[in-house]
N, C-alpha and C positions, 0 to 999 in steps of 0.2 A: 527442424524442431519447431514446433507448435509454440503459440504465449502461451497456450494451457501448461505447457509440460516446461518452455523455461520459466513462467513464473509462478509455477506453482503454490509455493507458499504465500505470496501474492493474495494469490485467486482465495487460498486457503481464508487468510485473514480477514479478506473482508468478508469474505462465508459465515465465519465462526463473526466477528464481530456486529455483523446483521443480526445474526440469529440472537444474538446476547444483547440486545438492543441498545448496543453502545452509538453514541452519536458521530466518533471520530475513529481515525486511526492517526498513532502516530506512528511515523517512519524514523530514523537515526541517518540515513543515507537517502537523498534524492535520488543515487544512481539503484534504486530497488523497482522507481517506474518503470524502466527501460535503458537501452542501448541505443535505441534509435526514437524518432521523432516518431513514428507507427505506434511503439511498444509503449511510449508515452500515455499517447491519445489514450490506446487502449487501456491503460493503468486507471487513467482518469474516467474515465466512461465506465470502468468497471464500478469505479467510487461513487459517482453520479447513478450509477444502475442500483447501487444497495442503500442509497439514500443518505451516505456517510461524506463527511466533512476529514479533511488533510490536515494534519499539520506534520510539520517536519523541525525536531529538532536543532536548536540552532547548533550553528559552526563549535563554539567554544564547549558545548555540551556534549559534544557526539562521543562515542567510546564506540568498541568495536560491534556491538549488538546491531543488527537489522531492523527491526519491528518490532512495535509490540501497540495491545490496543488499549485505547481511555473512552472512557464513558462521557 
């Protein structure tokens, strides 16, 4: 399996959140960049390629949702 096709939704949001000229993404789950230290990078470098800034949800905040993006 491809990171295009396991992280699809991934790739998805930072697509749609470039396009929508949001500044950031936030994540709920750090485990959404990857499985492995490869899948990471590439997480990261996909974020860094759409010009968007990270933030992740703190621990006490988290519920079961994946993503979602802020401006």
């Amino acid at each position: 399996m491809t990171y295009e096709e396991k992280f699809h939704a991934f790739v998805q949001m930072c697509s749609d959140a470039k396009a929508q000229g949001a500044e950031a993404v936030l994540i709920y789950q750090p485990e959404i960049l990857g499985d492995t230290y490869v899948e990471m990078v590439e997480s990261l470098n996909r974020l860094s390629d759409a010009g968007l800034m990270l933030r992740i949800l703190p621990q006490h905040e988290r519920h079961s949702r994946s993503a979602r993006r802020t401006s």
